[in-house]
C-alpha positions as CSV (number, residue, x, y, z in Angstrom):
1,X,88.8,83.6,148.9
2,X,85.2,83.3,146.8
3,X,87.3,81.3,144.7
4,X,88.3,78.9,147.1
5,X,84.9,78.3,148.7
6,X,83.6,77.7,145.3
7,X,85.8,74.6,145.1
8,X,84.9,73.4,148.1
9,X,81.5,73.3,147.5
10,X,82.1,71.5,144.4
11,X,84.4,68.8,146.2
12,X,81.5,68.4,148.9
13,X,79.0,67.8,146.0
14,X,81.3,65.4,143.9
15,X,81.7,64.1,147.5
16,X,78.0,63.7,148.0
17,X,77.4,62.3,144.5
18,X,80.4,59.1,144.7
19,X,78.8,58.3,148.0
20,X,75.7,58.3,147.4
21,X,75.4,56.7,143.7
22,X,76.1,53.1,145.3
23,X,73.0,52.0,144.4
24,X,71.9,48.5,144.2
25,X,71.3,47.2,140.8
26,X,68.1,47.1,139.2
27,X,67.4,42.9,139.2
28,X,66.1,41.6,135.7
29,X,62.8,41.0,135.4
30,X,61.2,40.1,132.1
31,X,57.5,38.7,131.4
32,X,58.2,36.3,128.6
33,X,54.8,33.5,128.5
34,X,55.2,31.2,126.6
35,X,51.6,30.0,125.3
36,X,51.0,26.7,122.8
37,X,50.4,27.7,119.9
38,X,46.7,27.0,119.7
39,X,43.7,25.7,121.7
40,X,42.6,22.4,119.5
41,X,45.1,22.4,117.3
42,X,43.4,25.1,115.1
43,X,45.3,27.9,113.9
44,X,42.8,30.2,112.7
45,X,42.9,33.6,113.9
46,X,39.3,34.2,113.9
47,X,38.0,35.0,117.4
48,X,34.3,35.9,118.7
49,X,36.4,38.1,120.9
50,X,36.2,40.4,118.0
51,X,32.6,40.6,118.0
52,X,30.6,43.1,120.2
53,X,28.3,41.6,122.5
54,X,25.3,43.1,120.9
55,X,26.4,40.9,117.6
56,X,27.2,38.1,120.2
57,X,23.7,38.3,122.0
58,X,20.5,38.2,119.2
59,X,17.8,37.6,122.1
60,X,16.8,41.1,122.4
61,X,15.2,40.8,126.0
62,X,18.9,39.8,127.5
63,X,20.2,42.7,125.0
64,X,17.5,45.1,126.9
65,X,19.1,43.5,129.8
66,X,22.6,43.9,129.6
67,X,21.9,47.6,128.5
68,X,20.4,48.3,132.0
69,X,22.9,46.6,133.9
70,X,25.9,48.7,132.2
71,X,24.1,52.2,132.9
72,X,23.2,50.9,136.6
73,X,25.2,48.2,137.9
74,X,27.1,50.1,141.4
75,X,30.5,47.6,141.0
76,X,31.1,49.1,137.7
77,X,30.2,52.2,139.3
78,X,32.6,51.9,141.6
79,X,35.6,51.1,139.2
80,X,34.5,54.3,137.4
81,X,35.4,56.3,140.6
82,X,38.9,54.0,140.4
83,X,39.6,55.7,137.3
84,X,38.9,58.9,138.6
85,X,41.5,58.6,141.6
86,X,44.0,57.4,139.1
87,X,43.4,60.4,137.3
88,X,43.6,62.1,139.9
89,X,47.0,60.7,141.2
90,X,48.5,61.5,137.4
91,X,48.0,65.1,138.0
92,X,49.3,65.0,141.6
93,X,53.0,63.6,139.9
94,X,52.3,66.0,137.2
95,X,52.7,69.0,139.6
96,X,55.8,68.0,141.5
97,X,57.7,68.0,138.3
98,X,57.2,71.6,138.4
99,X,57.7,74.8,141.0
100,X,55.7,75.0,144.0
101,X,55.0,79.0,143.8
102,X,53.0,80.6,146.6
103,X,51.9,84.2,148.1
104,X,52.5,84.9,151.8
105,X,51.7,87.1,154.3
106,X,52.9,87.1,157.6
107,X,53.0,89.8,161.1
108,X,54.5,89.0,163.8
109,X,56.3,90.5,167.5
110,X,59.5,89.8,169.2
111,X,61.4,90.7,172.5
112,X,64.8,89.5,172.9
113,X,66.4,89.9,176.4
114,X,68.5,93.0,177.0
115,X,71.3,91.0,178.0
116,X,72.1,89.2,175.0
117,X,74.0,89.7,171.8
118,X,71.2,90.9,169.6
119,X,69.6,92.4,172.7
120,X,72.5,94.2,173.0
121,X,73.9,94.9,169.5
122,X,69.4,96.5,168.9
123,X,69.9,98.7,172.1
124,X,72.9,100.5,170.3
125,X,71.5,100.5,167.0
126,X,69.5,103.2,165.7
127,X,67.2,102.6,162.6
128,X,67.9,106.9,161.7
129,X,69.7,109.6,163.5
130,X,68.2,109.8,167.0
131,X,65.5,106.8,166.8
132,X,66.7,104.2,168.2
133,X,65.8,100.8,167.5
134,X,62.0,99.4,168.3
135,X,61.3,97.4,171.2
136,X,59.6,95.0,171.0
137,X,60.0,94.6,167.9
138,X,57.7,93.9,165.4
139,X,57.7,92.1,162.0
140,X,55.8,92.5,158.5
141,X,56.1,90.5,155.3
142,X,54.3,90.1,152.0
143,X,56.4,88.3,150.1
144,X,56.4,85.3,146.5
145,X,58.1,82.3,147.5
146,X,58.8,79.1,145.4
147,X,60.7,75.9,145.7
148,X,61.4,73.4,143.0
149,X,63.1,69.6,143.4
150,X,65.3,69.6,140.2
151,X,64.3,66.0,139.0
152,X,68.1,65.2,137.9
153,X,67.8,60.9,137.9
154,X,64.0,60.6,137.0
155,X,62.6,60.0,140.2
156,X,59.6,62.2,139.7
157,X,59.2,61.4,136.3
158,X,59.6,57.7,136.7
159,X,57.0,58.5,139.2
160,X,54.4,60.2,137.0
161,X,54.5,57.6,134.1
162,X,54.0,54.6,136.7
163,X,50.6,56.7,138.0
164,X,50.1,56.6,134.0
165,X,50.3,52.8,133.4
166,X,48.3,52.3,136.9
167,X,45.3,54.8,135.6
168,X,45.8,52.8,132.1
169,X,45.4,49.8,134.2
170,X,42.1,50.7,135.8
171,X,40.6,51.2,132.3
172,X,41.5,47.5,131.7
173,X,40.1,47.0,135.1
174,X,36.8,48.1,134.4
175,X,37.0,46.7,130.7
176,X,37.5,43.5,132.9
177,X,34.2,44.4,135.3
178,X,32.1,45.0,132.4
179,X,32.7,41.4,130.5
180,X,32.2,39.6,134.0
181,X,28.8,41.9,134.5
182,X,27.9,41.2,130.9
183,X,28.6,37.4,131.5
184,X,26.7,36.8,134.6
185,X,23.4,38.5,133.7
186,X,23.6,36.7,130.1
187,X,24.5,32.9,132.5
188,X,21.6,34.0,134.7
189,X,19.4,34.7,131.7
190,X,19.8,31.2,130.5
191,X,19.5,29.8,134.0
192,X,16.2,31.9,134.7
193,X,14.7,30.1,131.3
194,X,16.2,26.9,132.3
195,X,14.1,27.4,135.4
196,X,10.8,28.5,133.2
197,X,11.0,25.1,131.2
198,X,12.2,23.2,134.5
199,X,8.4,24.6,135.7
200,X,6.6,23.9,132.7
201,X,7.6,19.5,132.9
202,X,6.8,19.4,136.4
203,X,3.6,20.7,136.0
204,X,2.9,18.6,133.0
205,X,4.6,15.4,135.2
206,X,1.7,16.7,137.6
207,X,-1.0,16.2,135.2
208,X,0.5,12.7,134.0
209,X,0.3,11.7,137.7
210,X,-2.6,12.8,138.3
211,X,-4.4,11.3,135.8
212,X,-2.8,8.4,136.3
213,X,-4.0,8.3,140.5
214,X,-7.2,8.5,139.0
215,X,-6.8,5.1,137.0
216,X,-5.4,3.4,140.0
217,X,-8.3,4.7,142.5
218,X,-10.9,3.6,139.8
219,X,-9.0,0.4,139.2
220,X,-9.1,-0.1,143.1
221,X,-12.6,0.6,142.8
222,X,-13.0,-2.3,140.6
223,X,-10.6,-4.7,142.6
224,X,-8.1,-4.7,140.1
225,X,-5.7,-2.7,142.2
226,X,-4.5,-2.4,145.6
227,X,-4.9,0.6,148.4
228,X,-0.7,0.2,148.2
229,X,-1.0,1.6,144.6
230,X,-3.4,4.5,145.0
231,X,-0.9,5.6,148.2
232,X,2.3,5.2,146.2
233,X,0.6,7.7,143.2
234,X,-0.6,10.1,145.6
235,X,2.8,10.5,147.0
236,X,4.6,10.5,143.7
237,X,1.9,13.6,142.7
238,X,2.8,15.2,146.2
239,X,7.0,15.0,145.2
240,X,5.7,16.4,142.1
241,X,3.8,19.7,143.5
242,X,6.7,19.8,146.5
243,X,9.7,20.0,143.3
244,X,7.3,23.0,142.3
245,X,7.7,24.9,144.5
246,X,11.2,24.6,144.9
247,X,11.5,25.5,141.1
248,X,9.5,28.7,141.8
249,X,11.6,29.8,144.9
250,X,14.9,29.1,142.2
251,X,13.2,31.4,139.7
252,X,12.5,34.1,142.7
253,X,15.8,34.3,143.7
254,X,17.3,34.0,139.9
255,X,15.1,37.1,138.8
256,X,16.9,39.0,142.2
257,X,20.0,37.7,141.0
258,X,20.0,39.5,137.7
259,X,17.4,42.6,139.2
260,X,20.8,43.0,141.6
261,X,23.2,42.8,138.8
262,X,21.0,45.3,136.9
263,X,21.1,47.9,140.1
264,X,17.5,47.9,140.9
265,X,14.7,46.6,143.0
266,X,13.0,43.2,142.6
267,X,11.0,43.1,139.2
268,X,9.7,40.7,136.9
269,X,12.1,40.1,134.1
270,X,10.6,40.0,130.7
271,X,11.6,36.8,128.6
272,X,10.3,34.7,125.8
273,X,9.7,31.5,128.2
274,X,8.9,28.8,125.2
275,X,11.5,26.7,122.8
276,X,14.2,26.7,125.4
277,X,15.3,23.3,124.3
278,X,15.1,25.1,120.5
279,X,17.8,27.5,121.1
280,X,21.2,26.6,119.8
281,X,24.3,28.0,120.7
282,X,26.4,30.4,119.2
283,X,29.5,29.0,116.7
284,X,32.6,29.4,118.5
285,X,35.8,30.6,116.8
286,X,38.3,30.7,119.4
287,X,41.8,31.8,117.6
288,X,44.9,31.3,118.9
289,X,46.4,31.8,122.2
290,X,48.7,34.4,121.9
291,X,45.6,37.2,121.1
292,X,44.5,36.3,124.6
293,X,47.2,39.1,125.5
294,X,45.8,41.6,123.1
295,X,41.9,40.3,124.3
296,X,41.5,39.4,127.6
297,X,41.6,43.0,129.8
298,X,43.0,40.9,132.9
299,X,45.8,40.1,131.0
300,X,46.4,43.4,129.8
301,X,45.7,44.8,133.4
302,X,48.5,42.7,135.0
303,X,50.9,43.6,132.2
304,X,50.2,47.6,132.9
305,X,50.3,46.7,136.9
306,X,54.1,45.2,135.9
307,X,55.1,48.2,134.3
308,X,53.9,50.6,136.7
309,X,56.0,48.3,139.5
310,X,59.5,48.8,137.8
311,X,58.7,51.8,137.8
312,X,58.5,52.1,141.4
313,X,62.0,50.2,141.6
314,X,63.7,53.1,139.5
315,X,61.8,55.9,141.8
316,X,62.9,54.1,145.0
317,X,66.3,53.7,143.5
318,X,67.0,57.3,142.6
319,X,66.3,57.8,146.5
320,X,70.0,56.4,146.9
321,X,71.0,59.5,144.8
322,X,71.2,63.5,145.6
323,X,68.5,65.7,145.5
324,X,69.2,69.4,144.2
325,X,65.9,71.6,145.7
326,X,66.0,75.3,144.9
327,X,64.2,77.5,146.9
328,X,63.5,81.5,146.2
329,X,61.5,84.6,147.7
330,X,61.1,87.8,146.6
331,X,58.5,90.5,148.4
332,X,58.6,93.0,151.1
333,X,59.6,93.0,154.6
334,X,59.9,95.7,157.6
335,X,59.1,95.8,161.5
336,X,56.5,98.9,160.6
337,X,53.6,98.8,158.2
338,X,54.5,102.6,157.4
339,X,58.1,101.0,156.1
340,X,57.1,98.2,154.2
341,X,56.4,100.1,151.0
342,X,60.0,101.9,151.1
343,X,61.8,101.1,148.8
344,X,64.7,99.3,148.3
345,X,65.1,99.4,151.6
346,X,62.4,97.2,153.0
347,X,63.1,95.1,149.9
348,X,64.0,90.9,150.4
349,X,65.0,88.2,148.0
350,X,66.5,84.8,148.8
351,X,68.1,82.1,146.4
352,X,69.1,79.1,147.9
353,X,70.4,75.4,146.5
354,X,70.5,72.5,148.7
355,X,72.2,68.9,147.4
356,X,71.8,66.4,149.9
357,X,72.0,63.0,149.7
358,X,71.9,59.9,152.3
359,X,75.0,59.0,153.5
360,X,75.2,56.8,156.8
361,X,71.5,55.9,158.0
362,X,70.1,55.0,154.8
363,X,67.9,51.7,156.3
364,X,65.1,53.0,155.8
365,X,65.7,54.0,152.2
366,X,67.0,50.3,151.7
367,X,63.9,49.0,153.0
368,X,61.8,50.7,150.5
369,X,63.8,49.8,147.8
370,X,63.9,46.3,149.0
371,X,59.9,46.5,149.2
372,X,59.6,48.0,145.3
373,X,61.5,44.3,144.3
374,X,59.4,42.6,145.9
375,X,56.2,44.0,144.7
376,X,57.8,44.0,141.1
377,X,58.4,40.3,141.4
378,X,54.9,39.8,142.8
379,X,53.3,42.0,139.7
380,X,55.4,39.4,137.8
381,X,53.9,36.1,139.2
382,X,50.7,37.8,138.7
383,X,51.0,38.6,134.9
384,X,52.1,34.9,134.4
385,X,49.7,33.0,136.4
386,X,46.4,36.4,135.1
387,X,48.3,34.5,131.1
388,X,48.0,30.9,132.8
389,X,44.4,31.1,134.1
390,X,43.2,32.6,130.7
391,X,44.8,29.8,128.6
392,X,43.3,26.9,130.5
393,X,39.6,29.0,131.4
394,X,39.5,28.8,127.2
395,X,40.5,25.2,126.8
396,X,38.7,23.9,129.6
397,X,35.0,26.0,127.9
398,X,36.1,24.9,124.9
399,X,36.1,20.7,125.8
400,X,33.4,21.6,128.0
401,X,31.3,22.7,124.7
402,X,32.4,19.9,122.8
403,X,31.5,17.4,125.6
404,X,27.9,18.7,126.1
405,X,27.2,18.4,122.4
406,X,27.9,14.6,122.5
407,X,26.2,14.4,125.8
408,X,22.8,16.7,124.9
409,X,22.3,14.7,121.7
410,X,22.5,11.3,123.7
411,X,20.4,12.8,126.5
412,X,18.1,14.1,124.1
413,X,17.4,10.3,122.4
414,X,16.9,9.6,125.9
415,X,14.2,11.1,126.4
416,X,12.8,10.3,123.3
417,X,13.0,6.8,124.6
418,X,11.0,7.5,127.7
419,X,8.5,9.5,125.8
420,X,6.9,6.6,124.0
421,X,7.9,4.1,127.6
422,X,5.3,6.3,129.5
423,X,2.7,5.7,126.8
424,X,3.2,1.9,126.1
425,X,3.6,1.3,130.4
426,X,0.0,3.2,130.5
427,X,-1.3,1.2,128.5
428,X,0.3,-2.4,129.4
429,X,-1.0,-1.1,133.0
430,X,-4.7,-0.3,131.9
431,X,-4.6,-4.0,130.2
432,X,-3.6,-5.4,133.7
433,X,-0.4,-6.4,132.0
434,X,2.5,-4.7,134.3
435,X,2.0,-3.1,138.4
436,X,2.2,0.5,139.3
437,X,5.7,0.0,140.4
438,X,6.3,0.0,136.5
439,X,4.7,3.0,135.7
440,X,5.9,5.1,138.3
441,X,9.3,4.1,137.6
442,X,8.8,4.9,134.1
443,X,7.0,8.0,135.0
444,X,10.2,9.5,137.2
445,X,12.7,8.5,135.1
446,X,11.1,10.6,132.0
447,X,10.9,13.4,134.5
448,X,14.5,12.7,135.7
449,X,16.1,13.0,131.9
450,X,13.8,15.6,130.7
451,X,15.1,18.2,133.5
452,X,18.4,16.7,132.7
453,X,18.1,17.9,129.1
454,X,17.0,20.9,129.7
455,X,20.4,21.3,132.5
456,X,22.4,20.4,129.6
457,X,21.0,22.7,127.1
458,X,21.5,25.3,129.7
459,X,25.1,24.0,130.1
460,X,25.5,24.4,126.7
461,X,24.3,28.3,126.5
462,X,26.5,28.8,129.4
463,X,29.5,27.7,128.1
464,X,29.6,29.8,124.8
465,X,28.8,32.8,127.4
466,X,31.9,31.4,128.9
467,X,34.4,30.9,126.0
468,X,33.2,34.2,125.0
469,X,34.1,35.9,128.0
470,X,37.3,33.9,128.4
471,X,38.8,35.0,124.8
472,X,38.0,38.2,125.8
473,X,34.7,39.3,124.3
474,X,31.9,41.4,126.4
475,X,33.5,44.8,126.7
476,X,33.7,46.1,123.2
């Protein structure tokens, strides 16, 4: 008879298992980019990625900078605590690949109804000769217990290396967080000494002007000019001194900018302010496209984000499957605390298997598995178009660089030119020679192409801090 019920349990579970293994198939999904094979038709492997950004930065005030904004900044804070949680959520897999073991201690009370069939079958039982059976009845335990989901197709362990790759991927995440953080203080650097030149032409433009309302009210003075002159100076002085103050507020808010990056209150920042226009930017190797994936962390974020997600497809596919939990107890049991330590008699174990598996309503478990495709395929579009983006941010920096070159050496003749124009129109106006209209024409367009220049040579700082970041430098 044992021999019979042992077959039909095994028909039941063979049962279980045909029904429930008709899975859907896993769909193929494979992240294959195809990059060109270089950026300007260079194929040398040499990158600046390579390079830490203390090598990369020499100006040792932005150095200082950068240093602060890496102990203090709170985003990168924040992504810290994002590895922590990952962490934690590895060890939480971790555990439910292995028995759940616990200690319990329960007392309780019943009273069943005289009139039933354990009523009934209690009132004629006696627990010895002449003792009859409690009432009410009472209840003691002090017992082990455990229970353990045998992980036969991989769920839990497919489970526990997809909380891997997602905790590997937060580390690229905040590899990611410190190259943007290291980027923006080093572009607002360069824009705060942008500013500190932008300053220091206005105020000599002030002077220029100045000197020259002087001319014109002495001319006038002398008849030689009109009041129409002296007017048009003053108000050219006054644009002067208003664009001044504008610059200042820029600088104001420029130092906040970077004081917020750094994770601190508003403070001066130290800086060499002189021979903006001096500073040259740093030679750009760029390599080849295809170290991108090995460079940039956003690239190698998405890629860990894609593996985590079929992952997830193979966990919520094994939910189509059986599940085998064991459960066990072993301790102590009787319905008087005098009795519990009586041995064997107050004595209780239990071993129990239970297969089960979905067989009609299984919607729900659909659903879910429907859900994991979807977010594998999204994981998918987002490694290709995270490999896209970094492609094209490095070819656009690196045109960009080439472009400003041409353009700050043309700018820079420019200037040149209106240098020596603002002299000789002086002078040709002293001697009666040319009007004011002349000279304050002159006069703004110098002012015009110098802050232009020093725009561009800002541009041109910026955009190596760029490239830089874009070929994956910053977080070494």
């Amino acid at each position: 008879m044992k021999f019979k019920n042992y077959n039909y349990i095994l028909l039941l579970s063979l049962g279980l298992a045909v029904v429930s293994c008709k899975a859907p198939a896993i769909e193929p999904t494979k992240a294959s980019p195809t990059m060109p094979e270089s950026f300007l038709s260079s194929k040398d492997t040499n990158t600046i990625a390579s390079k830490t950004w203390k090598n990369f930065y020499m100006d040792k005030n932005l150095v200082d900078l950068i240093d602060v904004a890496l102990k203090n900044n709170q985003e990168l804070m924040i992504t810290l605590q994002e590895i922590e949680i990952a962490k934690n959520d590895i060890r939480v897999r971790k555990g439910a690949l292995l028995p759940m073991v616990g200690v319990k201690g329960s007392a309780g009370v019943e009273k069943v109804g005289r009139y039933t069939s354990q009523g009934a079958g209690d009132a004629s039982t006696e627990i010895m000769p002449g003792k009859e059976f409690p009432e009410p009845l009472q209840d003691y335990t002090l017992a082990a217990y455990a229970h353990w989901e045998v992980d036969i197709w991989k769920k839990l362990r497919n489970s526990k290396k997809a909380a891997v790759s997602r905790y590997l991927a937060t580390i690229e995440g905040k590899n990611f967080v410190i190259t943007n953080l290291v980027a923006e203080v080093a572009a607002s650097y360069y824009e705060l000494l942008s500013l500190d030149n932008q300053l220091e032409i206005v105020r000599q433009n002030i002077n220029l002007q100045t000197n020259a309302l002087e001319i014109v009210k002495v001319q006038k003075e002398a008849a030689r000019a009109t009041e129409l002159a002296v007017q048009k100076f003053q108000a050219e002085v006054f644009s002067s001194k208003s664009m001044e103050f504008e610059i200042l507020q820029r600088i104001k808010e420029t130092e906040n900018t970077i004081n917020f990056l750094l994770g601190r209150y508003p403070q001066e920042i130290s800086r060499d302010k002189t021979n903006f226009l001096s500073l040259m930017p740093n030679t750009i190797t760029s390599g080849i496209p295809s170290q991108l994936l090995a460079n940039r962390p956003d690239i190698k974020q998405a890629e860990l984000e894609l593996a985590a997600a079929k992952l997830d497809v193979k966990v919520a596919r094994a939910e189509f499957y059986p599940s085998l939990d064991i459960s066990a107890s072993y301790g102590l049991q009787a319905f008087k605390p005098s009795y519990l330590f009586t041995l064997p008699e107050s004595l209780l174990y239990s071993l129990a298997g239970d297969l089960a598996a979905p067989l009609i309503n299984r919607n729900a478990i659909k659903a879910e598995y429907k859900n994991a495709n979807a977010r594998q395929l999204q994981a998918l579009y987002n490694y290709e178009r995270t490999v896209l983006n970094a492609y094209l941010e490095v070819a656009t920096q690196l045109s960009k660089i080439s472009n400003l070159e041409n353009s700050y050496n043309l700018k820079s003749k420019q200037v040149d030119a209106l240098n020596k124009s603002i002299d000789v129109s002086n002078d040709l106006f002293k001697s009666a020679r040319v009007d004011y209209f002349e000279v304050l024409m002159t006069q703004r367009d110098a002012l015009e192409s110098k802050l232009e220049l020093i725009e561009t040579k800002k541009e041109q700082l910026n955009a190596t801090v760029r490239v830089y970041r874009n070929l994956g430098g910053g977080w070494k």
